[in-house]
PyMOL commands that place a pseudoatom at each C-alpha (Angstrom):
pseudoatom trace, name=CA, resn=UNK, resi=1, chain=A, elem=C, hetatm=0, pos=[3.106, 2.803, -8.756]
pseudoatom trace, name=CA, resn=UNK, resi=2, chain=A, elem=C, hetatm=0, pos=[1.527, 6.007, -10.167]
pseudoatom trace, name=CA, resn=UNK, resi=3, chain=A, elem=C, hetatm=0, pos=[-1.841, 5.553, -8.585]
pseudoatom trace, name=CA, resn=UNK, resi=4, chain=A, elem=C, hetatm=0, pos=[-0.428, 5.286, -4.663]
pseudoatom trace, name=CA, resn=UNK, resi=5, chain=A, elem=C, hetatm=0, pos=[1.691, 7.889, -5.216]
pseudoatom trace, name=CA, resn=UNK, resi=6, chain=A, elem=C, hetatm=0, pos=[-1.290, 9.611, -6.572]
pseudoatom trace, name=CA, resn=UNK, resi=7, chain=A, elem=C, hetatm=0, pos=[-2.599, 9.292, -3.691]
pseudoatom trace, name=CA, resn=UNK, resi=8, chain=A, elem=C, hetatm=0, pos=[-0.045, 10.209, -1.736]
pseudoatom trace, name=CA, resn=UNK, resi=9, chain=A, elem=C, hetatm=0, pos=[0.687, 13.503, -3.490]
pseudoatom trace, name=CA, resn=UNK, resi=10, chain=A, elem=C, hetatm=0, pos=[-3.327, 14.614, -3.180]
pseudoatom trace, name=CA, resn=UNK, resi=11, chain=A, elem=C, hetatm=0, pos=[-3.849, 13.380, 0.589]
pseudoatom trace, name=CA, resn=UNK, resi=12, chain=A, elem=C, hetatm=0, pos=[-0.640, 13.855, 2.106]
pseudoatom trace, name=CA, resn=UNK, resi=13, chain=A, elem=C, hetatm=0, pos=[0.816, 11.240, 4.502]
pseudoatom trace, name=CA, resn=UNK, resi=14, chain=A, elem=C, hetatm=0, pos=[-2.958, 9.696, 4.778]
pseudoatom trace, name=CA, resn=UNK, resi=15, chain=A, elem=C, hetatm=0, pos=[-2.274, 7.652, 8.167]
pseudoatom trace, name=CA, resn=UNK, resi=16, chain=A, elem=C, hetatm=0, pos=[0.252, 9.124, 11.231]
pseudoatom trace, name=CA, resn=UNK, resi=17, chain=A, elem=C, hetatm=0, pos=[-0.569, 7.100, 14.145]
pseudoatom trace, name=CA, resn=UNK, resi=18, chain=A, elem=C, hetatm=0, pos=[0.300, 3.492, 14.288]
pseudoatom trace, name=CA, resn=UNK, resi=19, chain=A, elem=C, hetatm=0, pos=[-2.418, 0.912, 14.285]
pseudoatom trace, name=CA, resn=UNK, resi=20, chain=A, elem=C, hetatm=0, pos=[-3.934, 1.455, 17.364]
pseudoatom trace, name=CA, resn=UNK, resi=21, chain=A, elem=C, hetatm=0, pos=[-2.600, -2.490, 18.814]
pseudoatom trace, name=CA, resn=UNK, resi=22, chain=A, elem=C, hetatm=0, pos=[0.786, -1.987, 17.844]
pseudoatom trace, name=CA, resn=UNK, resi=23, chain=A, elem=C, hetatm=0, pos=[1.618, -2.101, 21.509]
pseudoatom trace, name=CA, resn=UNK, resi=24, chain=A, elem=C, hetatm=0, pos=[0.729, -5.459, 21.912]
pseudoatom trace, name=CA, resn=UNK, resi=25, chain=A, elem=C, hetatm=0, pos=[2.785, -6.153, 18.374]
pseudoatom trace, name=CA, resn=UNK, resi=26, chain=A, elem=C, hetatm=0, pos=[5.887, -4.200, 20.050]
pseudoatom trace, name=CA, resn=UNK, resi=27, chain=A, elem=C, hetatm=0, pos=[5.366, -6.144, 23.282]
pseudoatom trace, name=CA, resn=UNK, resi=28, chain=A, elem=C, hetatm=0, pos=[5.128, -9.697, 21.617]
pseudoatom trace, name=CA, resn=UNK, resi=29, chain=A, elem=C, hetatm=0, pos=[8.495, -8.532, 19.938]
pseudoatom trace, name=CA, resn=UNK, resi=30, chain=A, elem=C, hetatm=0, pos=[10.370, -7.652, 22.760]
pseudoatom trace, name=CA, resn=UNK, resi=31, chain=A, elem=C, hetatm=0, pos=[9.394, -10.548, 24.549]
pseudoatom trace, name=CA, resn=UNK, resi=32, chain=A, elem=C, hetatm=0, pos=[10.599, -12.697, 21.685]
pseudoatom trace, name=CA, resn=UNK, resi=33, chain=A, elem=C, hetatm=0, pos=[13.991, -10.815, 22.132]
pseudoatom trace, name=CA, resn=UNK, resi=34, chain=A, elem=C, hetatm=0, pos=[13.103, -9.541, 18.424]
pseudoatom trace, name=CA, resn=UNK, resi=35, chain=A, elem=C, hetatm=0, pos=[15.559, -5.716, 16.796]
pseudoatom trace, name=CA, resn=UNK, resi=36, chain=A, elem=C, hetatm=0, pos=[14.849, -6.398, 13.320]
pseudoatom trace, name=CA, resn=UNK, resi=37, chain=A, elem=C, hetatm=0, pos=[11.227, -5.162, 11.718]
pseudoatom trace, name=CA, resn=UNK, resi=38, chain=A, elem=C, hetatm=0, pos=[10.427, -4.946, 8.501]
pseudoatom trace, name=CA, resn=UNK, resi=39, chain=A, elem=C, hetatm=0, pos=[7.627, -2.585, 7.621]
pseudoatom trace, name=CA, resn=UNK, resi=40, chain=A, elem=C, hetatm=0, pos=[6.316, -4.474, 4.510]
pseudoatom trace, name=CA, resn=UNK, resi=41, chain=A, elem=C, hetatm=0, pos=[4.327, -1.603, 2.720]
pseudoatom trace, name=CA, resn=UNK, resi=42, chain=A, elem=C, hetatm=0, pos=[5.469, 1.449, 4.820]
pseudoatom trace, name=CA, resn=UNK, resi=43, chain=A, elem=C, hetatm=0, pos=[4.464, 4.357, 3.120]
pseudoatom trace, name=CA, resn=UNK, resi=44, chain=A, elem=C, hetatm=0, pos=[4.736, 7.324, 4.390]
pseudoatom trace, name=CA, resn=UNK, resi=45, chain=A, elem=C, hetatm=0, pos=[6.290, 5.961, 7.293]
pseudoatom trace, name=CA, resn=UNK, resi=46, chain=A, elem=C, hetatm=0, pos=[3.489, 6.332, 10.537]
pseudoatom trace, name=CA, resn=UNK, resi=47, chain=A, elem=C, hetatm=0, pos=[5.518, 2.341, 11.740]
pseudoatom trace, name=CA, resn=UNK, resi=48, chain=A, elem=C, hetatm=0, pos=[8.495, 2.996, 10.670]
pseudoatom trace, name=CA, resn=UNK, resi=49, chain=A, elem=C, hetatm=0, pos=[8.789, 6.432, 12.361]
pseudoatom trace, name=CA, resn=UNK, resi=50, chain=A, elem=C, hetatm=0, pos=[7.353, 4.619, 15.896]
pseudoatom trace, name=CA, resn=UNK, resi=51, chain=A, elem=C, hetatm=0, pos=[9.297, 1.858, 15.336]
pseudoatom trace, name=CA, resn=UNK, resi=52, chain=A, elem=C, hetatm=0, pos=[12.317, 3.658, 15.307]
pseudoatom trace, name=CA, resn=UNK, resi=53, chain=A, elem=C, hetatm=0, pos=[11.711, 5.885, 18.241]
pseudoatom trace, name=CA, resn=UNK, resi=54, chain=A, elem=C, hetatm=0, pos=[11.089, 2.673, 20.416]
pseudoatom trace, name=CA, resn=UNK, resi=55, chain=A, elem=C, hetatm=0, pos=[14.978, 1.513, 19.362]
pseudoatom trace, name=CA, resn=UNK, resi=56, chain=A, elem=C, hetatm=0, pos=[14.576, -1.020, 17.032]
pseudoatom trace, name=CA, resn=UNK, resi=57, chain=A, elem=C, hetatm=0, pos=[16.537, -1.867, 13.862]
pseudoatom trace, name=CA, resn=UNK, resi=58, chain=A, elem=C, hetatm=0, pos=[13.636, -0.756, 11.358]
pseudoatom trace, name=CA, resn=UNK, resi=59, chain=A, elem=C, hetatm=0, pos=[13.624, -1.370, 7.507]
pseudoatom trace, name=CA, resn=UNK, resi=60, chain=A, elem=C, hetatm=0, pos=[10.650, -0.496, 5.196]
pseudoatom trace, name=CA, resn=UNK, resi=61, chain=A, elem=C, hetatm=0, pos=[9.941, -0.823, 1.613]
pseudoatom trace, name=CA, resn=UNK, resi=62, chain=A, elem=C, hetatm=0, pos=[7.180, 0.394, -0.512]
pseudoatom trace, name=CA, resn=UNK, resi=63, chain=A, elem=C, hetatm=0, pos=[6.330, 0.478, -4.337]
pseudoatom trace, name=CA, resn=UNK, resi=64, chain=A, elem=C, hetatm=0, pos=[5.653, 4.347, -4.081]
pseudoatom trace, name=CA, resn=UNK, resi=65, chain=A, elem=C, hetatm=0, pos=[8.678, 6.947, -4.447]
pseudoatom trace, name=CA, resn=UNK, resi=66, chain=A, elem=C, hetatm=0, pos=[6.365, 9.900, -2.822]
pseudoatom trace, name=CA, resn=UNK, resi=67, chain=A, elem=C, hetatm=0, pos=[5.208, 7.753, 0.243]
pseudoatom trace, name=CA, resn=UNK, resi=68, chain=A, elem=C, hetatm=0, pos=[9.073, 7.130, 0.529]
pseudoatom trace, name=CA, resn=UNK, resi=69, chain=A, elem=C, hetatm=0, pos=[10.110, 10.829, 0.022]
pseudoatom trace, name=CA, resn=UNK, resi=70, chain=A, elem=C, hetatm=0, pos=[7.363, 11.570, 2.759]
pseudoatom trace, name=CA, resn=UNK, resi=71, chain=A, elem=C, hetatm=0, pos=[8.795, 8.716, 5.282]
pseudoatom trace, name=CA, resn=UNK, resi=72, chain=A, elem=C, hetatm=0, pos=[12.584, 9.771, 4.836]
pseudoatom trace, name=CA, resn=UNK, resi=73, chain=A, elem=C, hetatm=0, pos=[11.761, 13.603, 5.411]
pseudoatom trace, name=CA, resn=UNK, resi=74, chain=A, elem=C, hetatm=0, pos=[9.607, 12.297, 8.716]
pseudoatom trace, name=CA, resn=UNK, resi=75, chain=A, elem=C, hetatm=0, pos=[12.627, 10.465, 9.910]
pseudoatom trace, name=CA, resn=UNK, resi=76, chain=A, elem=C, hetatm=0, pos=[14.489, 13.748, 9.233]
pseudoatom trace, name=CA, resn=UNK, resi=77, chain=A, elem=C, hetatm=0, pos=[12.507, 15.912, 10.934]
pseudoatom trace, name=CA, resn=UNK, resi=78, chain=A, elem=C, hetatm=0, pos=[12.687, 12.938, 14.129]
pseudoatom trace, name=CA, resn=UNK, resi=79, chain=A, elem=C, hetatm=0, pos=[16.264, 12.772, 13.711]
pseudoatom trace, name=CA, resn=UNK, resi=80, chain=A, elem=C, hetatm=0, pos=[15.970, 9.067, 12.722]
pseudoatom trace, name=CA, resn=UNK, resi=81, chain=A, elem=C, hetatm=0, pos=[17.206, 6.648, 10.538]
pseudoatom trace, name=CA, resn=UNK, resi=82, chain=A, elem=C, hetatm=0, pos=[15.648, 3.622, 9.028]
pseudoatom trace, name=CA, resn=UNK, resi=83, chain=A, elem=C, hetatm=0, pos=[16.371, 1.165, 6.001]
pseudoatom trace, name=CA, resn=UNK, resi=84, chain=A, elem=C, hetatm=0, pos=[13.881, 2.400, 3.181]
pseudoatom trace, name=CA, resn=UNK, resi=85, chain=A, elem=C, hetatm=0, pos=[14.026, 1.475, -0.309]
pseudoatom trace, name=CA, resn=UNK, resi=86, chain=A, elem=C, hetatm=0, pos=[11.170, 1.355, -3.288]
pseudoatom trace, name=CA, resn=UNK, resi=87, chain=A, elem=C, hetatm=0, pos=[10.145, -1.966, -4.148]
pseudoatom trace, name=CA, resn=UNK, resi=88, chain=A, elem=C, hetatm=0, pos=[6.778, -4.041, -5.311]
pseudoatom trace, name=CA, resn=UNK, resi=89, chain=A, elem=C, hetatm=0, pos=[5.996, -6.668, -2.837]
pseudoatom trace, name=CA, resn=UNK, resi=90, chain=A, elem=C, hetatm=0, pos=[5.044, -9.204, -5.089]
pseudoatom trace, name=CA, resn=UNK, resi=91, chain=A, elem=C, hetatm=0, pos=[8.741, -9.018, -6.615]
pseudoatom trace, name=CA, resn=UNK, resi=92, chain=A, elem=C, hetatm=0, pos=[11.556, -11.239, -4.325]
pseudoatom trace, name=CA, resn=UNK, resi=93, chain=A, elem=C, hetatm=0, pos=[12.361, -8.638, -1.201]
pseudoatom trace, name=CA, resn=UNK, resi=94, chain=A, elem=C, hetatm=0, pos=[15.894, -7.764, -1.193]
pseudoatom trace, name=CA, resn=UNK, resi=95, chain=A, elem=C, hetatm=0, pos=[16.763, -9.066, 1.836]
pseudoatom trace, name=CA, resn=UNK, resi=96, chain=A, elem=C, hetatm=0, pos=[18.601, -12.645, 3.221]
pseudoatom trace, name=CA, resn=UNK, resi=97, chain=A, elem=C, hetatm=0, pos=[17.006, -15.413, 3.953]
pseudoatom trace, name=CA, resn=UNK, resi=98, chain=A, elem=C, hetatm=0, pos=[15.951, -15.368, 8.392]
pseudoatom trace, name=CA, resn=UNK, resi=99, chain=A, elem=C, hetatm=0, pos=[17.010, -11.897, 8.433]
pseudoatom trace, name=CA, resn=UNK, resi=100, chain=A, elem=C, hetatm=0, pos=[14.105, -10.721, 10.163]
pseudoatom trace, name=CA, resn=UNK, resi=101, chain=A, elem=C, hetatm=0, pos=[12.796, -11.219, 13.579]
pseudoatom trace, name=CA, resn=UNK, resi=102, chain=A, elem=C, hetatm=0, pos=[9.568, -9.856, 12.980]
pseudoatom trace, name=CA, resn=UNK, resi=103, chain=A, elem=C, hetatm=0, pos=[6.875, -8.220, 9.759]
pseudoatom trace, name=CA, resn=UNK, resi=104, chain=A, elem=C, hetatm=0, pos=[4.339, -5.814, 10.043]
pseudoatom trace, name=CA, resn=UNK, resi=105, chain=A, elem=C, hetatm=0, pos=[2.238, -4.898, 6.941]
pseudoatom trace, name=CA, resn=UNK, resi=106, chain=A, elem=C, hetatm=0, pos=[-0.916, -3.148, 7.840]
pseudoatom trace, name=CA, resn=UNK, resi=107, chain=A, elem=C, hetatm=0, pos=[-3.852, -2.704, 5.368]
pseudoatom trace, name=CA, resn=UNK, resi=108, chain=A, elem=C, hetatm=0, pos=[-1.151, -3.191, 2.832]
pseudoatom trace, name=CA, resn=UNK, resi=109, chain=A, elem=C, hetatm=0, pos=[-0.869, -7.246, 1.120]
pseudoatom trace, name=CA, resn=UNK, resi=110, chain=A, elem=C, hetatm=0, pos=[-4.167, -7.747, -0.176]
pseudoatom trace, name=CA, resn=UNK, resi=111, chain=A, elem=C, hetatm=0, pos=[-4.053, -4.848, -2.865]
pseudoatom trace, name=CA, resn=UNK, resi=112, chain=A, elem=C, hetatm=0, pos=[-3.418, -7.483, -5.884]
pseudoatom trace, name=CA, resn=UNK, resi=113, chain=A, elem=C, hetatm=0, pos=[-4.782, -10.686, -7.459]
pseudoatom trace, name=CA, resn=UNK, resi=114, chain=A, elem=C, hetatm=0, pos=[-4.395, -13.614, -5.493]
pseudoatom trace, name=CA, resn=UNK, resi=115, chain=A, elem=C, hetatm=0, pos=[-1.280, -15.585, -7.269]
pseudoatom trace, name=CA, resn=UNK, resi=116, chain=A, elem=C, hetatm=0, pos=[0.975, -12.294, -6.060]
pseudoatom trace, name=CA, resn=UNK, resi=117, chain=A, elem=C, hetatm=0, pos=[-0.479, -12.147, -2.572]
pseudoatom trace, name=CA, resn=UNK, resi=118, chain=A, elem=C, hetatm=0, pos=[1.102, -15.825, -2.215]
pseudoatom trace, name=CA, resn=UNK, resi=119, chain=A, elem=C, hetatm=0, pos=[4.316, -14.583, -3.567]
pseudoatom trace, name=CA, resn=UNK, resi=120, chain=A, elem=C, hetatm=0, pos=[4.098, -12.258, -0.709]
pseudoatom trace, name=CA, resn=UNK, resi=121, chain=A, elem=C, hetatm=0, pos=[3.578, -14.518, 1.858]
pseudoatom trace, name=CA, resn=UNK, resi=122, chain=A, elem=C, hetatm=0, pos=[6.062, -16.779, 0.679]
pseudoatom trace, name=CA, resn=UNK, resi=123, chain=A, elem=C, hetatm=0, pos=[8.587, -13.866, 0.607]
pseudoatom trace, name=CA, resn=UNK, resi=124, chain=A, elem=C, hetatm=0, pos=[7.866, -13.115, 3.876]
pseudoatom trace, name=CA, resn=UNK, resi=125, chain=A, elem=C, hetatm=0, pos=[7.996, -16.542, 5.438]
pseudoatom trace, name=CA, resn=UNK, resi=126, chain=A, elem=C, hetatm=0, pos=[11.513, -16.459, 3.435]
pseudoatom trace, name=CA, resn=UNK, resi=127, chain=A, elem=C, hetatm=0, pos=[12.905, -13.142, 5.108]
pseudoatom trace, name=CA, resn=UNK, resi=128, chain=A, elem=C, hetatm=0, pos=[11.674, -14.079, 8.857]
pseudoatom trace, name=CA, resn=UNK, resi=129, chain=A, elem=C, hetatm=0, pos=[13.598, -15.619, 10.630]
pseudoatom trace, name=CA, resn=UNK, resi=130, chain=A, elem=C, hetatm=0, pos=[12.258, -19.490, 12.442]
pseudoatom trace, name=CA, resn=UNK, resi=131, chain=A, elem=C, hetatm=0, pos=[9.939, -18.533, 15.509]
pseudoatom trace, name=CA, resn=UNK, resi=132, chain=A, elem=C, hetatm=0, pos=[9.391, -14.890, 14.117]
pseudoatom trace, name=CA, resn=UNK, resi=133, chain=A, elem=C, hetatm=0, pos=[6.530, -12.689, 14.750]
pseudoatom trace, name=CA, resn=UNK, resi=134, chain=A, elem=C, hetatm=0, pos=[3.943, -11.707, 11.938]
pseudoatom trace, name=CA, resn=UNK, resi=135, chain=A, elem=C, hetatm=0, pos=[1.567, -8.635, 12.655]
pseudoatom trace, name=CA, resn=UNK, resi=136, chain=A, elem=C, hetatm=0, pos=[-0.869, -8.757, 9.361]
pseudoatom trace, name=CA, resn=UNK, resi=137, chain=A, elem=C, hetatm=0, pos=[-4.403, -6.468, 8.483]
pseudoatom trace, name=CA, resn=UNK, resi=138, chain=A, elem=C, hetatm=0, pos=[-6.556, -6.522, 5.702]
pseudoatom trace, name=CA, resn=UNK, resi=139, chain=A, elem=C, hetatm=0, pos=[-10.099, -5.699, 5.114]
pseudoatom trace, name=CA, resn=UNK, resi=140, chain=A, elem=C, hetatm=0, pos=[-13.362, -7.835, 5.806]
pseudoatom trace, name=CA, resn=UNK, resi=141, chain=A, elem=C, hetatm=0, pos=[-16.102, -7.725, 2.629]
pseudoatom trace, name=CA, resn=UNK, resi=142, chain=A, elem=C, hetatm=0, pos=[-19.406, -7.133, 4.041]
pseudoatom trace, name=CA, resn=UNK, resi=143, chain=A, elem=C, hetatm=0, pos=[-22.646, -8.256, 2.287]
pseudoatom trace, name=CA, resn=UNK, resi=144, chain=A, elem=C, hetatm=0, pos=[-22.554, -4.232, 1.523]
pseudoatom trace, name=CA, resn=UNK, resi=145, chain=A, elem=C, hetatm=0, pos=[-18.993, -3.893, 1.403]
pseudoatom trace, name=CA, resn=UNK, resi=146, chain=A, elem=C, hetatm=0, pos=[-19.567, -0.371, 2.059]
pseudoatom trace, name=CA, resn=UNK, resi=147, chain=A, elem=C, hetatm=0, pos=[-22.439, 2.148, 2.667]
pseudoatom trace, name=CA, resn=UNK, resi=148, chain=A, elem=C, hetatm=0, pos=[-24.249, 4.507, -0.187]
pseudoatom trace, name=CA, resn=UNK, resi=149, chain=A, elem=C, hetatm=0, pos=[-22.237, 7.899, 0.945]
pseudoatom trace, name=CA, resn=UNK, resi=150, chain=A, elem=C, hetatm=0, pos=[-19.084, 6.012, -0.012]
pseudoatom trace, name=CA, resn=UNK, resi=151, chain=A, elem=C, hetatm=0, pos=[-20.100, 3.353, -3.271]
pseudoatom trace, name=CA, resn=UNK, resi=152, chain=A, elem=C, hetatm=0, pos=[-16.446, 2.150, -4.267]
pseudoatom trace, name=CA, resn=UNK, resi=153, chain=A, elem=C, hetatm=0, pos=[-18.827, 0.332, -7.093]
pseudoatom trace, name=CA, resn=UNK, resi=154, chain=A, elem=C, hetatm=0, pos=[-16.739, -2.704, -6.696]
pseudoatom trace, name=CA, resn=UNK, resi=155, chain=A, elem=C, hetatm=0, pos=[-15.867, -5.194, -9.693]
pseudoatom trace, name=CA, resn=UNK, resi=156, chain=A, elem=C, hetatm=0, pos=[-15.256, -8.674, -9.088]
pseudoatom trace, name=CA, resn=UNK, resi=157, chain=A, elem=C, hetatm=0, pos=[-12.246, -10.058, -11.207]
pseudoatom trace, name=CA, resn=UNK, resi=158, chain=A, elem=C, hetatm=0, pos=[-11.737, -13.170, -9.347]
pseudoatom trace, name=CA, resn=UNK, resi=159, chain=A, elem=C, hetatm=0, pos=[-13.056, -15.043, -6.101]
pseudoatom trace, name=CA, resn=UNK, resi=160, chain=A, elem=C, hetatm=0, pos=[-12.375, -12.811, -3.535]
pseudoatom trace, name=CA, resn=UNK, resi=161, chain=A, elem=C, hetatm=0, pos=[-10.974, -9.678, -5.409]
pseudoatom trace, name=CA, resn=UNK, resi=162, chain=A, elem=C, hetatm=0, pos=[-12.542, -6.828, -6.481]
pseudoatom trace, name=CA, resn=UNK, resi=163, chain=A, elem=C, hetatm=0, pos=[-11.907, -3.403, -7.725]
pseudoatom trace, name=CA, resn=UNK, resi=164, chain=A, elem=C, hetatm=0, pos=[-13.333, -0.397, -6.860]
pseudoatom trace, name=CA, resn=UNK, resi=165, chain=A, elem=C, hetatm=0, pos=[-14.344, 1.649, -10.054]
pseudoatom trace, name=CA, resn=UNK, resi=166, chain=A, elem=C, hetatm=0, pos=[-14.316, 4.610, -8.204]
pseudoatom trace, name=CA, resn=UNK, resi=167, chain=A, elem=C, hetatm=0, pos=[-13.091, 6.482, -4.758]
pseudoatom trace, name=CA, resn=UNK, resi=168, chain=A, elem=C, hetatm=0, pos=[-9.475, 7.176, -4.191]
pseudoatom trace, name=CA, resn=UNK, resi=169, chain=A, elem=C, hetatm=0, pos=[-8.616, 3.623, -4.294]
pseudoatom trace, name=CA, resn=UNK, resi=170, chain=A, elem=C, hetatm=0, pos=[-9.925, 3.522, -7.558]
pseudoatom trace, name=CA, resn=UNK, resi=171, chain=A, elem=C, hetatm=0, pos=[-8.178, 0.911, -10.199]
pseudoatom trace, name=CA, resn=UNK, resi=172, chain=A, elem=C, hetatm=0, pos=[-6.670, -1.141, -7.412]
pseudoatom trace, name=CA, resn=UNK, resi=173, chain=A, elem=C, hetatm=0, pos=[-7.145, -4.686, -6.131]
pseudoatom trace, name=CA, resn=UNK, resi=174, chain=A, elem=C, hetatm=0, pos=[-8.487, -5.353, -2.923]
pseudoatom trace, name=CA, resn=UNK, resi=175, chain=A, elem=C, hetatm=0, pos=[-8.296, -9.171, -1.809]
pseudoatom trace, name=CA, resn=UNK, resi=176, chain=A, elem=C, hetatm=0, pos=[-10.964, -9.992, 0.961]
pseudoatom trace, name=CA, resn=UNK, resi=177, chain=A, elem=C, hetatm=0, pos=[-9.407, -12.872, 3.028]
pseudoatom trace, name=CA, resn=UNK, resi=178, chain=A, elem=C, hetatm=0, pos=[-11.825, -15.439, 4.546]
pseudoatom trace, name=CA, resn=UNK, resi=179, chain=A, elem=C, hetatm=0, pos=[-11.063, -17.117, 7.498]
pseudoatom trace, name=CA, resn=UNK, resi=180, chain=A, elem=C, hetatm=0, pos=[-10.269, -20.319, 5.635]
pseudoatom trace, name=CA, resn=UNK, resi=181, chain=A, elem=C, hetatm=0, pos=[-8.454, -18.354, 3.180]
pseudoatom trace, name=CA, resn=UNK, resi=182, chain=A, elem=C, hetatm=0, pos=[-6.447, -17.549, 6.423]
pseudoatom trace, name=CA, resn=UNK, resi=183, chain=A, elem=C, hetatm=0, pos=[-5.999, -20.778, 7.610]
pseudoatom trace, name=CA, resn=UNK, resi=184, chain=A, elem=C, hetatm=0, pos=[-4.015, -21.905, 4.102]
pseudoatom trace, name=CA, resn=UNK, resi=185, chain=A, elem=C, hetatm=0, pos=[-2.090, -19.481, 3.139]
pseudoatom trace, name=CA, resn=UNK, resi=186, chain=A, elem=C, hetatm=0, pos=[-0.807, -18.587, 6.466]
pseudoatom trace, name=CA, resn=UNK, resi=187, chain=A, elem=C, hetatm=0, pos=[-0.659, -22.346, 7.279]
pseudoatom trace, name=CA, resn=UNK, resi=188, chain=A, elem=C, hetatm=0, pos=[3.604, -21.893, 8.293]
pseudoatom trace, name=CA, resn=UNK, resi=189, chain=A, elem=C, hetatm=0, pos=[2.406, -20.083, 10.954]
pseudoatom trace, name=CA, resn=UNK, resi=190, chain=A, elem=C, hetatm=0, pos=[1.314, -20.544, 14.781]
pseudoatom trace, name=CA, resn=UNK, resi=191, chain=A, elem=C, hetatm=0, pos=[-1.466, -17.666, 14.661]
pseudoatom trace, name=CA, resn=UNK, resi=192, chain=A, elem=C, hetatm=0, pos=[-1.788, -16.560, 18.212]
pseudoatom trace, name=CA, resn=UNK, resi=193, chain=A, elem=C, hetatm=0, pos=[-5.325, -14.148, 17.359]
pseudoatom trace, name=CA, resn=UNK, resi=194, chain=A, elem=C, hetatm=0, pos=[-7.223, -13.805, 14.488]
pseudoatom trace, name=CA, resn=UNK, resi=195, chain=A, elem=C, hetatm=0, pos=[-9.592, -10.833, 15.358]
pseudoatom trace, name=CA, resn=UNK, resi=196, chain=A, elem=C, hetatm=0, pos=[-11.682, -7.579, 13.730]
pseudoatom trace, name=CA, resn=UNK, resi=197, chain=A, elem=C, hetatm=0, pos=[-9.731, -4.423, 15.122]
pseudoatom trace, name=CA, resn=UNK, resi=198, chain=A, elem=C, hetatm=0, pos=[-11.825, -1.559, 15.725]
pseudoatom trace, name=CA, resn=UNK, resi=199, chain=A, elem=C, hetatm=0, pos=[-12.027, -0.153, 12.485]
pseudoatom trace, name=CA, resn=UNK, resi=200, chain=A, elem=C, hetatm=0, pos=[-13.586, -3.924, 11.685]
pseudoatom trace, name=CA, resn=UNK, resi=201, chain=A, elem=C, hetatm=0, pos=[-10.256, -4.714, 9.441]
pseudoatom trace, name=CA, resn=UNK, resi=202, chain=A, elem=C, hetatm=0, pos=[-9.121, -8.337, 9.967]
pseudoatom trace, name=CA, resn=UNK, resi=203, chain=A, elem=C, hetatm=0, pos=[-5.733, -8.324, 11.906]
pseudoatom trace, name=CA, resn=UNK, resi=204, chain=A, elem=C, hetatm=0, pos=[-3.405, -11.911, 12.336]
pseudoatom trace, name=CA, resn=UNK, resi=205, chain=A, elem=C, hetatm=0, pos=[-0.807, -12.027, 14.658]
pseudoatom trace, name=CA, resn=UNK, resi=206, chain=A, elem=C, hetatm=0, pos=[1.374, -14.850, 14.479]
pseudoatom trace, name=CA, resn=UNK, resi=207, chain=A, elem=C, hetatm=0, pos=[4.690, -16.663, 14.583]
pseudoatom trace, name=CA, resn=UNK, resi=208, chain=A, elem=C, hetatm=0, pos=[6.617, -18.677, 11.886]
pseudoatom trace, name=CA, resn=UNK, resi=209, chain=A, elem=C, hetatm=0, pos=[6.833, -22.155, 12.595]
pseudoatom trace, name=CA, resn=UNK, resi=210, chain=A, elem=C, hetatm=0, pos=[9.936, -23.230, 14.052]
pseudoatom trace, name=CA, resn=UNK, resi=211, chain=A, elem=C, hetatm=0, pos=[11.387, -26.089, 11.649]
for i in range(1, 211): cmd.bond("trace and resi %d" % i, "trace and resi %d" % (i + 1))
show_as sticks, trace
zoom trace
């Protein structure tokens, strides 16, 4: 995807500390006796990198080959090793059916249209295994979505979507979940919370339905 790795050849690794409740994720994970995380949208590897240090059995994809180059050299330089590969996420993951016991994708699934965000979701209820844990962020459109110093001059191209015409998120999709939105497309899941983190971005924990 030439305009992440665009990105992440002009900014560099962009994020390197985890999401700042990813505690609370790793703690609802351990006490779901949960080893296997996929990090759905790594990049250049700020989860993956934690994840690993804390002793669990990490894999990570992500549709850019420098984010990926930047993750692997990370886990070098930790003297780690994780599962990476490149992949698009609205393409079938390459992974078994239930073979994880939990997914984290932060500020990563609503970058496309609507019909491949549900091929997401799908894919991830798919590749988690009954009773699994789901850690989930996206962004929350404002009636400003955002203030004059930083004008993404956003394009609608469908209900909920837009594009930002300019910024360095420029040309890409951003999907702004409502809370009903939510509600249906994550309906195979127990959500435990459904809160604004403090950098006001929507976060969903939650846990596939058993059965």
């Amino acid at each position: 995807m030439p305009a992440w790795d665009k990105i992440f050849a002009e900014r560099g690794r962009v994020f390197t500390d985890p999401h700042s409740d990813m505690e609370r994720v790793v703690k609802l994970i351990q006490e779901n006796n949960g080893s296997r995380i996929l990090d759905l949208g790594c990049g250049s590897g700020r989860h993956v990198v934690y994840l690993t240090h804390l002793g669990f059995d990490v894999y990570g994809f992500d549709a850019s080959p420098k984010a990926l180059s930047m993750a692997r050299e990370w886990l070098k330089d930790e003297s780690l090793h994780a599962n990476l590969c490149e992949h698009k996420m609205e393409d079938p993951f390459p992974y078994d059916n239930n073979f994880f016991d939990a997914v984290i994708s932060v500020q990563v699934i609503h970058h496309n249209l609507m019909k491949d965000i549900k091929k997401t979701i799908s894919e991830i209820e798919r590749v988690l295994k009954p009773g699994g844990i789901l850690f989930v962020t996206f962004p929350v459109l404002k009636p400003a979505p955002l203030n004059e110093k930083n004008d993404w001059k956003l394009v609608k191209v469908e209900e909920g979507t837009y594009v930002p015409q300019q910024g360095w998120e420029s040309g890409i999709p951003h999907h702004y979940f409502t809370e009903k939105e939510i509600s249906i497309e994550f309906q195979s899941f127990e959500i435990y919370d459904s809160y604004l983190d403090e950098t006001e971005h929507r976060c969903v924990l939650a846990r596939l339905r058993l059965g």
